[in-house]
N, CA, C and O atoms as a MOPAC input file, in Angstrom:
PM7 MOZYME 1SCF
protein

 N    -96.85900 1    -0.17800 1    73.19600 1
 C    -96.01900 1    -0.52400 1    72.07300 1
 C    -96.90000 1    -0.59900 1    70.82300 1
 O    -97.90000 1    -1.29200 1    70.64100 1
 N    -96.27800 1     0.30700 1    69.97000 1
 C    -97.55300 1     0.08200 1    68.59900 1
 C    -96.55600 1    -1.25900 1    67.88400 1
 O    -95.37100 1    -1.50500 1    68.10700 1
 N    -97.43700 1    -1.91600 1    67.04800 1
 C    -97.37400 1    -2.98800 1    66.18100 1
 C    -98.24400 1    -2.46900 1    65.00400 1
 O    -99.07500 1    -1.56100 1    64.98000 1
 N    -97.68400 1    -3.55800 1    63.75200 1
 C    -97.86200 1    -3.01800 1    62.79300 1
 C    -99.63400 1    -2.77300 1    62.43900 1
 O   -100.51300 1    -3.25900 1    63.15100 1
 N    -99.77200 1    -2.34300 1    61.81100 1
 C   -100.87400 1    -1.53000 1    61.24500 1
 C   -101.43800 1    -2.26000 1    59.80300 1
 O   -100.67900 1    -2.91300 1    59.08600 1
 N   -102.63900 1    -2.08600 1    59.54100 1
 C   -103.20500 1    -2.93500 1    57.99900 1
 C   -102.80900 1    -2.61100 1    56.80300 1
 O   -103.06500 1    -3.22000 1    55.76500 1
 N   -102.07100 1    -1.47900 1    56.95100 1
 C   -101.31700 1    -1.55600 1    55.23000 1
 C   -100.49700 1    -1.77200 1    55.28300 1
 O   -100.03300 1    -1.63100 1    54.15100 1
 N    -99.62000 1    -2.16900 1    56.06400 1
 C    -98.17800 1    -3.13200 1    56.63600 1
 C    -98.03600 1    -3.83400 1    55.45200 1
 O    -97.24500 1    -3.69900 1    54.51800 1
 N    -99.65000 1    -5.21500 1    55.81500 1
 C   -100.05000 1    -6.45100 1    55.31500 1
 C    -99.38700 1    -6.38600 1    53.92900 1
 O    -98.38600 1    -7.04800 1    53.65400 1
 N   -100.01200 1    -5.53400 1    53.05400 1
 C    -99.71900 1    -5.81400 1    51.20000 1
 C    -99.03000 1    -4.83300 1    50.69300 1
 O    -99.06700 1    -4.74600 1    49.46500 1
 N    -98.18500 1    -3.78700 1    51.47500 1
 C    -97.13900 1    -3.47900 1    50.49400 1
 C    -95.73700 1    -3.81400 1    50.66900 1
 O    -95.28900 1    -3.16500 1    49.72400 1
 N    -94.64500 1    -4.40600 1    51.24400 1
 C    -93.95600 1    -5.07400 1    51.80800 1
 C    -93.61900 1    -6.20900 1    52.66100 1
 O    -94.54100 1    -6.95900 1    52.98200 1
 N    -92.47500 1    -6.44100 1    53.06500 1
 C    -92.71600 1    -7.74600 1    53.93600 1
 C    -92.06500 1    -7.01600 1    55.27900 1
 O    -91.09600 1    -6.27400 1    55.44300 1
 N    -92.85000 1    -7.46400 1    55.97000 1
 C    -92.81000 1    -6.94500 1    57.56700 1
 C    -92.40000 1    -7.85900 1    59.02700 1
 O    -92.95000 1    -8.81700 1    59.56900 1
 N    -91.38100 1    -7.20000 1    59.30000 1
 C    -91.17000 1    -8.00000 1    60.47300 1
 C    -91.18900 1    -7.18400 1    61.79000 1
 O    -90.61000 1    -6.11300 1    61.60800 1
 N    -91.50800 1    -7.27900 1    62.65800 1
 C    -91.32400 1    -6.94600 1    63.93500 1
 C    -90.50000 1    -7.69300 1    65.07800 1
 O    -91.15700 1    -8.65200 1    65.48500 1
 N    -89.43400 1    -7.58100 1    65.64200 1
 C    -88.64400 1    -8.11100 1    66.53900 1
 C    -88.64900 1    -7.15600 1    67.60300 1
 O    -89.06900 1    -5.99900 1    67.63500 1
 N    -87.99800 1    -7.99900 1    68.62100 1
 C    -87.65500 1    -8.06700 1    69.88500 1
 C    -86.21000 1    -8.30700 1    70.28600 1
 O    -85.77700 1    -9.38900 1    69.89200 1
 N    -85.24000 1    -7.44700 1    71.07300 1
 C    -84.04900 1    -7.42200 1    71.07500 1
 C    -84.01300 1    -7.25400 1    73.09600 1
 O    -84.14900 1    -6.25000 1    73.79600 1
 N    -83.74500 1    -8.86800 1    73.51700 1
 C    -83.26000 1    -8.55400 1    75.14100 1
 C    -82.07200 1    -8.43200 1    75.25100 1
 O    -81.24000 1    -9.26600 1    74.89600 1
 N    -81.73100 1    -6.74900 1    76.06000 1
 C    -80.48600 1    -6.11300 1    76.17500 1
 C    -80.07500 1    -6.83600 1    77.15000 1
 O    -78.84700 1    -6.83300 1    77.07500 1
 N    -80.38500 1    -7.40800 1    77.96000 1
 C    -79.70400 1    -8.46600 1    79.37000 1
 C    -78.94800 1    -9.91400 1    78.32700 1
 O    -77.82200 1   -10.17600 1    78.75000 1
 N    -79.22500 1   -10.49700 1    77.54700 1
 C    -78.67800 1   -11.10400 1    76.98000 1
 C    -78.56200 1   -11.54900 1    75.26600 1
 O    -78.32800 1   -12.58300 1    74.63900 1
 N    -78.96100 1    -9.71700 1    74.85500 1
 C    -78.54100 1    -9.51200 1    73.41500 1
 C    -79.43700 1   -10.99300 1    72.92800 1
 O    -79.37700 1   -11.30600 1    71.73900 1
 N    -80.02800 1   -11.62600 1    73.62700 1
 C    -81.39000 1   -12.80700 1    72.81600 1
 C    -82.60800 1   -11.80200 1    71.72700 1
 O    -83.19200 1   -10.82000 1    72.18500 1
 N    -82.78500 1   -12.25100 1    70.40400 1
 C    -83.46800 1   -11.76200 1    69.38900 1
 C    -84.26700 1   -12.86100 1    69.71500 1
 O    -84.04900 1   -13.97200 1    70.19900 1
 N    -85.75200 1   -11.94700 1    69.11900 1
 C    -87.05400 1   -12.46600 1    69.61100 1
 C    -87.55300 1   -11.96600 1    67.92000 1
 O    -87.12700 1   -10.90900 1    67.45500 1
 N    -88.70500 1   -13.08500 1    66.93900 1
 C    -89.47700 1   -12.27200 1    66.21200 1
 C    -90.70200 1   -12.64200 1    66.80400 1
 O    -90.96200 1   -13.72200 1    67.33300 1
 N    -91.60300 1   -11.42900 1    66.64300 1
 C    -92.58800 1   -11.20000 1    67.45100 1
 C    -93.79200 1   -11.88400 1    66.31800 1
 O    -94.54600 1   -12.83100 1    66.54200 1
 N    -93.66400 1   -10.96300 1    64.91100 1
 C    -94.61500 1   -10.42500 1    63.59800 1
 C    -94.35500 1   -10.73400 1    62.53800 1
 O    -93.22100 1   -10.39900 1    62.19700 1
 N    -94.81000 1   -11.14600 1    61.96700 1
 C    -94.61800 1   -10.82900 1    60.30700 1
 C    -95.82500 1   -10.88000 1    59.99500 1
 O    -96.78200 1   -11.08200 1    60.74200 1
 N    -95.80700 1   -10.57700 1    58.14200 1
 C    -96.91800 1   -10.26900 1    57.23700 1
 C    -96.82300 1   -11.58200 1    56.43400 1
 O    -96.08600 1   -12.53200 1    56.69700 1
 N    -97.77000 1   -11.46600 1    55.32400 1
 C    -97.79000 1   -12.34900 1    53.89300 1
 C    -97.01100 1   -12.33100 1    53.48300 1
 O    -96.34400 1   -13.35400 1    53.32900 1
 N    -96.55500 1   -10.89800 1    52.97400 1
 C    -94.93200 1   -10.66700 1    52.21300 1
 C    -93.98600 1   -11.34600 1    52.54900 1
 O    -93.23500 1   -11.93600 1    51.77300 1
 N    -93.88400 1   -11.33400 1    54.30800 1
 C    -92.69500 1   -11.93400 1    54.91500 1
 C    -92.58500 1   -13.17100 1    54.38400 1
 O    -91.66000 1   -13.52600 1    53.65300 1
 N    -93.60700 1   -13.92200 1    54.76700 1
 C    -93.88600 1   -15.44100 1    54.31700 1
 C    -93.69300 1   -15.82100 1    53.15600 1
 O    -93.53000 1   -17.03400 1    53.03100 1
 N    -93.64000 1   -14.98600 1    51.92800 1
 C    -93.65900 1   -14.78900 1    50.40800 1
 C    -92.11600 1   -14.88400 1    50.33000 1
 O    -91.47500 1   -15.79000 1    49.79700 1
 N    -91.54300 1   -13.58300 1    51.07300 1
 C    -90.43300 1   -13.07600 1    50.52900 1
 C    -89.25000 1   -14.27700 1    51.25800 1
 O    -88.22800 1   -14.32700 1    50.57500 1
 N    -89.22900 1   -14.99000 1    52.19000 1
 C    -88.67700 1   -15.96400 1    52.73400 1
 C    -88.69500 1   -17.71500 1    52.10700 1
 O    -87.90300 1   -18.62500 1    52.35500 1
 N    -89.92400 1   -17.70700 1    51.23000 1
 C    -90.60600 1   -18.80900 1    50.94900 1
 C    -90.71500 1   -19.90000 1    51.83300 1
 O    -90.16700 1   -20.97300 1    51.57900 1
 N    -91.63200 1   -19.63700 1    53.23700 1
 C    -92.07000 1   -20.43000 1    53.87000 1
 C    -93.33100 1   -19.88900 1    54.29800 1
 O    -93.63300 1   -18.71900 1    54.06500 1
 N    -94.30000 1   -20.92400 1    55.09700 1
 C    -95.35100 1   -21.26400 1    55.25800 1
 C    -95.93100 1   -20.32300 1    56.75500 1
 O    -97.05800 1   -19.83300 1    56.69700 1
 N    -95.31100 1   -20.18400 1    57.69700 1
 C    -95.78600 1   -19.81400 1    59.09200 1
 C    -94.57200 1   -18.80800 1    59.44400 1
 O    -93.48100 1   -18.75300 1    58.87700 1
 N    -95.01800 1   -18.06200 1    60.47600 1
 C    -94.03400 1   -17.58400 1    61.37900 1
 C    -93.28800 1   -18.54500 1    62.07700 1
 O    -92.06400 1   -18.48000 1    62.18600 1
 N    -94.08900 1   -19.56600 1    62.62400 1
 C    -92.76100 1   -21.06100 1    63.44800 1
 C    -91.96000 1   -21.12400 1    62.30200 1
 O    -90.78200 1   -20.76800 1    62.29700 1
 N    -92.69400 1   -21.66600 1    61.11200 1
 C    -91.40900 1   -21.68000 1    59.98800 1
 C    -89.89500 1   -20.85000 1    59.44300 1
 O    -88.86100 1   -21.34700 1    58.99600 1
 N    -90.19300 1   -19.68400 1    59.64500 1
 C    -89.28100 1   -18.84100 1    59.59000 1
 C    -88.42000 1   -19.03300 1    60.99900 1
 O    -87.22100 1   -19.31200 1    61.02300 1
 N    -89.22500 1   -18.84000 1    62.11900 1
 C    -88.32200 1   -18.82500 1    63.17000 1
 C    -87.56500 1   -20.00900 1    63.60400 1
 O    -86.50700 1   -19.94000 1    64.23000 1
 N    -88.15400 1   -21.11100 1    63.24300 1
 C    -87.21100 1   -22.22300 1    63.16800 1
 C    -86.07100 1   -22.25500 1    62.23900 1
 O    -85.01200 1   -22.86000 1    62.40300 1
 N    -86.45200 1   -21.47200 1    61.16800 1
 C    -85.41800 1   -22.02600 1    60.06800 1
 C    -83.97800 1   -20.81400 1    60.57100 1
 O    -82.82400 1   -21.22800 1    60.67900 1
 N    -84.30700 1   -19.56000 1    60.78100 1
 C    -83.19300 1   -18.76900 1    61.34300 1
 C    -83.19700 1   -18.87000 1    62.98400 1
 O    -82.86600 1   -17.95100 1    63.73300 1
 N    -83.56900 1   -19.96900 1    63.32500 1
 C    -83.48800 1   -20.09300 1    64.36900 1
 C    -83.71600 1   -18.53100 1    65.77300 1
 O    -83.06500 1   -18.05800 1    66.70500 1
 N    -85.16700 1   -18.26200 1    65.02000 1
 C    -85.80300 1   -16.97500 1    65.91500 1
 C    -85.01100 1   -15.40200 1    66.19200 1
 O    -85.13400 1   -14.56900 1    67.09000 1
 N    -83.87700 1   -15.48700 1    64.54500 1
 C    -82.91800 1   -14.46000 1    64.67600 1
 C    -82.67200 1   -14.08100 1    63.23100 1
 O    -82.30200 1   -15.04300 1    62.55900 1
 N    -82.77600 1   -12.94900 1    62.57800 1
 C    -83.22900 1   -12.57700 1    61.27100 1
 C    -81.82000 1   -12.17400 1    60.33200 1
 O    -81.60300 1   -11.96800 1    59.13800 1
 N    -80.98500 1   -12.19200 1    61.63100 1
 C    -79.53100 1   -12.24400 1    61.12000 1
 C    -79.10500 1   -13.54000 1    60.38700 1
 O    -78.31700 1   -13.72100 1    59.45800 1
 N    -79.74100 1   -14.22800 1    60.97500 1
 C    -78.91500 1   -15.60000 1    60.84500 1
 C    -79.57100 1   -16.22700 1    58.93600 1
 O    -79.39400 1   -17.26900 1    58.30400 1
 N    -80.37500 1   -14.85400 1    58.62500 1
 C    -80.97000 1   -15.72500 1    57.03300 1
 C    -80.35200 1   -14.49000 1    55.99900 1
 O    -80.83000 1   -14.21200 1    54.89900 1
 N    -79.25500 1   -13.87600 1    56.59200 1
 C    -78.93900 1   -12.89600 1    55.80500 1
 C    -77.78500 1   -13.53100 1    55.21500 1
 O    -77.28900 1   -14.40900 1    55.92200 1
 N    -77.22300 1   -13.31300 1    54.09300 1
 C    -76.08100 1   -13.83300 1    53.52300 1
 C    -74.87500 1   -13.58600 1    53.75600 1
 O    -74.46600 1   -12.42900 1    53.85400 1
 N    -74.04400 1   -14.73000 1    53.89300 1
 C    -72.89600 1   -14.59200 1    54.71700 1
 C    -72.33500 1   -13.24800 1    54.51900 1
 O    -72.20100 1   -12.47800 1    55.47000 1
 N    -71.98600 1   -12.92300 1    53.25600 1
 C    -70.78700 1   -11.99800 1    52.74400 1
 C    -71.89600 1   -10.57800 1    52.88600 1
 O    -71.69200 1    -9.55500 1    52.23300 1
 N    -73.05200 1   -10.72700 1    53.82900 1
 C    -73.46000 1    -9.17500 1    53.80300 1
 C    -73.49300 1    -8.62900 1    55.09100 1
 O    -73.69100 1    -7.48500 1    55.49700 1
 N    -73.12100 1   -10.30800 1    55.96500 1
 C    -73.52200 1   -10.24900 1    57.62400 1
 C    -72.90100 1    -8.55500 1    57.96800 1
 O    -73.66900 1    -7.67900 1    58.36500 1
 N    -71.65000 1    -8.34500 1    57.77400 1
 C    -70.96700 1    -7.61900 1    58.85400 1
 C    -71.69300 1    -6.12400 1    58.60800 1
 O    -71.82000 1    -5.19300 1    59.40300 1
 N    -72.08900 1    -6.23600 1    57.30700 1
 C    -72.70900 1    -4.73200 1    56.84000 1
 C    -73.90200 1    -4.42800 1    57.33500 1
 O    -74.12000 1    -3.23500 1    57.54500 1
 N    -75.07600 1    -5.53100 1    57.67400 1
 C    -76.14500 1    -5.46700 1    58.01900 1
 C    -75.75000 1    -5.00300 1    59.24900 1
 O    -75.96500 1    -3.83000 1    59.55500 1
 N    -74.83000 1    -6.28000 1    60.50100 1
 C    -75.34200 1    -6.16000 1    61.92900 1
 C    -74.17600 1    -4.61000 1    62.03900 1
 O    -73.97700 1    -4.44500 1    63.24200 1
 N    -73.57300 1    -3.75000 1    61.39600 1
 C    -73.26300 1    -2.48200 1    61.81100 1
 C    -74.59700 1    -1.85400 1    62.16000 1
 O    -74.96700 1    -1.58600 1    63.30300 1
 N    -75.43800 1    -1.60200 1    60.77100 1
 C    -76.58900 1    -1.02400 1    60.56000 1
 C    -77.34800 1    -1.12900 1    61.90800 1
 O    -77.72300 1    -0.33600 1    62.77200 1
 N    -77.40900 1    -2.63600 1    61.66900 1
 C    -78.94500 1    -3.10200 1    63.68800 1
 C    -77.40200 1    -2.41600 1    64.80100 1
 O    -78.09100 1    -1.82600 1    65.63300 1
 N    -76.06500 1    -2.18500 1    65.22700 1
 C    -75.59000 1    -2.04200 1    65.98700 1
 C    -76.17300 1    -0.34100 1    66.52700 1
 O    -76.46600 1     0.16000 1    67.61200 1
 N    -76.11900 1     0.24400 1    64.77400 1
 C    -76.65900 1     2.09200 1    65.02800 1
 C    -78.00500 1     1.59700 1    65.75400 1
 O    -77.91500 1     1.61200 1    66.98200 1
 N    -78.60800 1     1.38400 1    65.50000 1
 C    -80.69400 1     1.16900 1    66.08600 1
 C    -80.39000 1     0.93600 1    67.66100 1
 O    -81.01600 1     1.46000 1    68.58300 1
 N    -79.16200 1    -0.07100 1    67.79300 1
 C    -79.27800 1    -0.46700 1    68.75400 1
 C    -78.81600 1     0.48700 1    69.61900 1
 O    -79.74600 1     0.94700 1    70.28200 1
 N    -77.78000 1     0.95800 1    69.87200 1
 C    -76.95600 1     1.97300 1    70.48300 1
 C    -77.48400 1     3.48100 1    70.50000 1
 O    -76.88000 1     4.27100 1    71.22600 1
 N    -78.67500 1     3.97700 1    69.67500 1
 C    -79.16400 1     5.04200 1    69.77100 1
 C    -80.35300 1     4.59500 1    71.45500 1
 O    -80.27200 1     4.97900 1    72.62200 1
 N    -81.10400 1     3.86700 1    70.90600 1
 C    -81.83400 1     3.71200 1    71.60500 1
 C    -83.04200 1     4.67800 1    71.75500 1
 O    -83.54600 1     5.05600 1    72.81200 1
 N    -83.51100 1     5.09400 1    70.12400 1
 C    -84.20400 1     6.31400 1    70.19100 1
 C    -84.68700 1     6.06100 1    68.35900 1
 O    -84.00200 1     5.26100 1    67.72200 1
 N    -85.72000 1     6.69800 1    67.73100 1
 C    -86.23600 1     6.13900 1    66.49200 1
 C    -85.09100 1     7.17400 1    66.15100 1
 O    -84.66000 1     8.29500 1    66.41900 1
 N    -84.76900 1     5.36300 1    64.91500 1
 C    -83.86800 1     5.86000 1    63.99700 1
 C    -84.08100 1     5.24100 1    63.18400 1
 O    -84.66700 1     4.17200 1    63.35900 1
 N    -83.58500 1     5.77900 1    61.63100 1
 C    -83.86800 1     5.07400 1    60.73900 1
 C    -82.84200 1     4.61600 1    59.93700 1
 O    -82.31000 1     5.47000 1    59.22700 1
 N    -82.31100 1     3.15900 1    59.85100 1
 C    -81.56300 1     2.90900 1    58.78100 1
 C    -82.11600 1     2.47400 1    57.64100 1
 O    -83.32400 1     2.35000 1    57.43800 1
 N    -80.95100 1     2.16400 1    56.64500 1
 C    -81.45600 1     1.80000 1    55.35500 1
 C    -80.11000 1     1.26300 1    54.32800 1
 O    -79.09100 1     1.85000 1    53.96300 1
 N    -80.64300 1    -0.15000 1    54.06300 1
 C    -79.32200 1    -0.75500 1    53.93400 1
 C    -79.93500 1    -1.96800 1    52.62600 1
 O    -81.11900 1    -2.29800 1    52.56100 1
 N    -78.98100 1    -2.42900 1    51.79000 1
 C    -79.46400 1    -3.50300 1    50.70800 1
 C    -78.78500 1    -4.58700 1    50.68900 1
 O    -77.55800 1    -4.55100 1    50.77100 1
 N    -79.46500 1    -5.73100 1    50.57800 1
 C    -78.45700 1    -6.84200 1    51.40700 1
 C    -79.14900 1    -7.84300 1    50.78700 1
 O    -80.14400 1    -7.67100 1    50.08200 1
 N    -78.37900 1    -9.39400 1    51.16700 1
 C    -78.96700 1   -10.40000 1    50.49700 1
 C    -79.63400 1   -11.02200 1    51.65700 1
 O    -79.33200 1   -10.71900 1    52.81100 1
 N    -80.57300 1   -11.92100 1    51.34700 1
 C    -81.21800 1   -13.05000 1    52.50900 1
 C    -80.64200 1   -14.49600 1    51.50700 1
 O    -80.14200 1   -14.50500 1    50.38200 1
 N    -80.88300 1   -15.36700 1    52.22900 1
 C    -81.06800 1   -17.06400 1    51.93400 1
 C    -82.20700 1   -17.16900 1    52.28300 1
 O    -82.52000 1   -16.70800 1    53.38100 1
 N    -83.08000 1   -17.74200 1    51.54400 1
 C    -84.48200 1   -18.45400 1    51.55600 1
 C    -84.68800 1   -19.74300 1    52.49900 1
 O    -83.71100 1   -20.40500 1    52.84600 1
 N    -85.95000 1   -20.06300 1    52.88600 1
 C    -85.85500 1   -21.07400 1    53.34800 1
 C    -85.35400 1   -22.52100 1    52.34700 1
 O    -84.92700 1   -23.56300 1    52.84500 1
 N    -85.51200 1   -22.29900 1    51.00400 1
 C    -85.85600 1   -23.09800 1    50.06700 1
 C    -84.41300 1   -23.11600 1    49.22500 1
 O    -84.13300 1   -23.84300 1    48.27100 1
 N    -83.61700 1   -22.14300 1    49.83400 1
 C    -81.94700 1   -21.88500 1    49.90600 1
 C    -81.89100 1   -20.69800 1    48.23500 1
 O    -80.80600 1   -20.64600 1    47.65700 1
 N    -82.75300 1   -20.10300 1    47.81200 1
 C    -82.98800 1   -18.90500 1    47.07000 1
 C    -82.26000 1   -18.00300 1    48.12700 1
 O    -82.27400 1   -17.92400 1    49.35500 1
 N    -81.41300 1   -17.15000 1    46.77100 1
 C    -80.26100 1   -15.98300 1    47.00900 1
 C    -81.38700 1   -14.76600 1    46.81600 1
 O    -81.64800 1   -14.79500 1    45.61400 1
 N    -81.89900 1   -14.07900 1    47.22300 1
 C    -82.51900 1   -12.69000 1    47.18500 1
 C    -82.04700 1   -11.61500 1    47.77200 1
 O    -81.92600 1   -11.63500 1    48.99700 1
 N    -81.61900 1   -10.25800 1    46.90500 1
 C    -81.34000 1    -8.86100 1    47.11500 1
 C    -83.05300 1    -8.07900 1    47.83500 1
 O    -84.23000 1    -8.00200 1    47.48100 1
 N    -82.26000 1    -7.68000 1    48.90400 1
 C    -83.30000 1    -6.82600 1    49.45400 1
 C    -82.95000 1    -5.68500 1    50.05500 1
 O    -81.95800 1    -5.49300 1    50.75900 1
 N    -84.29100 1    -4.49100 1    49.57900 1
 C    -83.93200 1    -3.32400 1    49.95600 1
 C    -84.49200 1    -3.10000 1    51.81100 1
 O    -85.61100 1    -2.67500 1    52.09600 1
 N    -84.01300 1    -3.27700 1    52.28600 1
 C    -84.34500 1    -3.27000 1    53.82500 1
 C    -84.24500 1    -1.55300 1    54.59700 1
 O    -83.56100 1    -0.58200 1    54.27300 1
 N    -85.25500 1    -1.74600 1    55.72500 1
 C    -85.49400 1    -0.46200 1    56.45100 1
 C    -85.41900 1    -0.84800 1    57.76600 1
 O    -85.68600 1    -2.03800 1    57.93700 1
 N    -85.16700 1    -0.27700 1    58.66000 1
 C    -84.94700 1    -1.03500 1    60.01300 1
 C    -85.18400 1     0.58100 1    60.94600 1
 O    -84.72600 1     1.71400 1    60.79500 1
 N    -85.85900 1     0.13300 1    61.64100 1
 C    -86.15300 1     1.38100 1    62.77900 1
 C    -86.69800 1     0.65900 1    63.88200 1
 O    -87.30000 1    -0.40400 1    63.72900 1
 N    -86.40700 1     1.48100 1    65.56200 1
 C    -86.31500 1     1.41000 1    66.72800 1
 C    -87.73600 1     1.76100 1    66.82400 1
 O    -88.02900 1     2.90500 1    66.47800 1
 N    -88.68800 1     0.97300 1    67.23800 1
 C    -90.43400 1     1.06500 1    67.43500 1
 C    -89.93000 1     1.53800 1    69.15700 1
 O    -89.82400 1     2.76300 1    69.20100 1
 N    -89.73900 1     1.14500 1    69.97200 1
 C    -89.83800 1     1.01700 1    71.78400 1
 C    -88.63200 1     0.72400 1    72.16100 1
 O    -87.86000 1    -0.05400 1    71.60000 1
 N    -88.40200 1     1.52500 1    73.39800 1
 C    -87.63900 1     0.37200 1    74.48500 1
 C    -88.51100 1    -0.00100 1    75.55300 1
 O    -89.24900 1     0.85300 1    76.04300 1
 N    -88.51100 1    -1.14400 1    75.96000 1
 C    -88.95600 1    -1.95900 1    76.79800 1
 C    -88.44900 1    -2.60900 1    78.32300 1
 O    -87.38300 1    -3.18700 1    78.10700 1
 N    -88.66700 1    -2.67800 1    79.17700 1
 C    -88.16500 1    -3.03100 1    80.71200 1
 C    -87.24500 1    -4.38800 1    80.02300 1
 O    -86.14600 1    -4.70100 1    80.48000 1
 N    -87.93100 1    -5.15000 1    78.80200 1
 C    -86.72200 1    -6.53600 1    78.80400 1
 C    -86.00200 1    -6.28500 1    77.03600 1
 O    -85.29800 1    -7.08800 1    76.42300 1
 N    -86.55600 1    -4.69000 1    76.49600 1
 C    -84.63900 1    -4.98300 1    75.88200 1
 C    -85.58900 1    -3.93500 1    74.54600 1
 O    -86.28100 1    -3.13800 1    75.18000 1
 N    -85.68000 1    -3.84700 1    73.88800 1
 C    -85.73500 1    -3.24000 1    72.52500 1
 C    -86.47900 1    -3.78400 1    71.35700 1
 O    -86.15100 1    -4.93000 1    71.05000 1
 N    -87.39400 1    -3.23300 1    70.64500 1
 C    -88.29600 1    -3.40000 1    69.90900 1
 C    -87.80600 1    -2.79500 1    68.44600 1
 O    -87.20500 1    -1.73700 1    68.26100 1
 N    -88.22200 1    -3.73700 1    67.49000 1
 C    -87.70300 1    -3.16000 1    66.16600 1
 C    -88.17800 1    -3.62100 1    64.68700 1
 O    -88.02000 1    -4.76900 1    64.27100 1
 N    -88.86000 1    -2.43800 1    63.85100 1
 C    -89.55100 1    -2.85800 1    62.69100 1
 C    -88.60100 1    -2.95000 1    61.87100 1
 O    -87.56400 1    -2.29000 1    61.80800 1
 N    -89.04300 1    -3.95200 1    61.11200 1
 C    -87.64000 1    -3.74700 1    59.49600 1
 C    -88.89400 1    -3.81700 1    58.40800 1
 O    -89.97200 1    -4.35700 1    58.65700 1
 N    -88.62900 1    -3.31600 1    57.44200 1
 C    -89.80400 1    -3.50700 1    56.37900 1
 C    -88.42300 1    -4.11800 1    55.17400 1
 O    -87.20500 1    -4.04100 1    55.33200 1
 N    -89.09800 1    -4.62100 1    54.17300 1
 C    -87.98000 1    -5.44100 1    53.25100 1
 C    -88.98300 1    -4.96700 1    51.83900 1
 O    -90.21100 1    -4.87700 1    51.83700 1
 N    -88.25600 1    -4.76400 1    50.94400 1
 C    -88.69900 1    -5.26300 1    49.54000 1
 C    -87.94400 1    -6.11200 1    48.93800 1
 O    -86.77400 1    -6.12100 1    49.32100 1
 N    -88.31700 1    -7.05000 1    47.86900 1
 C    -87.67800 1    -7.58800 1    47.31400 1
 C    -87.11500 1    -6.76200 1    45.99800 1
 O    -87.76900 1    -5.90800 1    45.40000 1
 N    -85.85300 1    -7.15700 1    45.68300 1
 C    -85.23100 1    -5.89000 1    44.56700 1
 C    -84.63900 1    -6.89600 1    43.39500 1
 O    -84.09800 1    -6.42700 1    42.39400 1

């Protein structure tokens, strides 16, 4: 399974997840600085506590249904694909941010599906 790479680090914010197809459970594996920047919190526990270890759950209500179509294509191909979609997050710090998001299928795995999203802030 490749993981991200050193110029990941400083030109975007980077996440890497984990998707188990036995019980559709989201896993984040990764993030960068950016991530930590673009979320305004401190750690990866931090983030994953605050969306409770699911990247859906910090997206803004009124963009949910548009995003999880987008992760439904990644998911259902099951083969690199690339979406590309602009959406809001909630901050940890409860900041409204527009982001231009990328989402692609890295692996499948014996316990479920692997998946990069890269984000800018817009």
């Amino acid at each position: 399974m490749a993981y991200r790479d050193n110029h990941y680090d400083n030109s975007m914010a980077y996440l890497l997840c984990r998707i188990d197809e036995r019980n559709c459970k989201e896993e984040i594996l990764d993030i960068n600085e950016k991530c930590l920047e673009l979320f305004e919190c401190d750690s990866l526990e931090e983030l994953k506590e605050y969306c409770d270890d699911y990247i859906y759950n910090a997206v803004y209500k009124d963009d949910r249904n548009r995003v999880n179509h987008k992760k439904e294509d990644v998911i259902s191909s099951k083969q690199f694909v690339m979406q590309h979609t602009v959406f809001r997050i909630v901050t940890t710090q409860g900041n409204i941010k527009w982001v231009d998001a990328y989402v692609n299928l890295n692996d499948t795995i014996s316990r479920g599906l692997v998946y990069h999203m890269f984000m800018t802030d817009i």
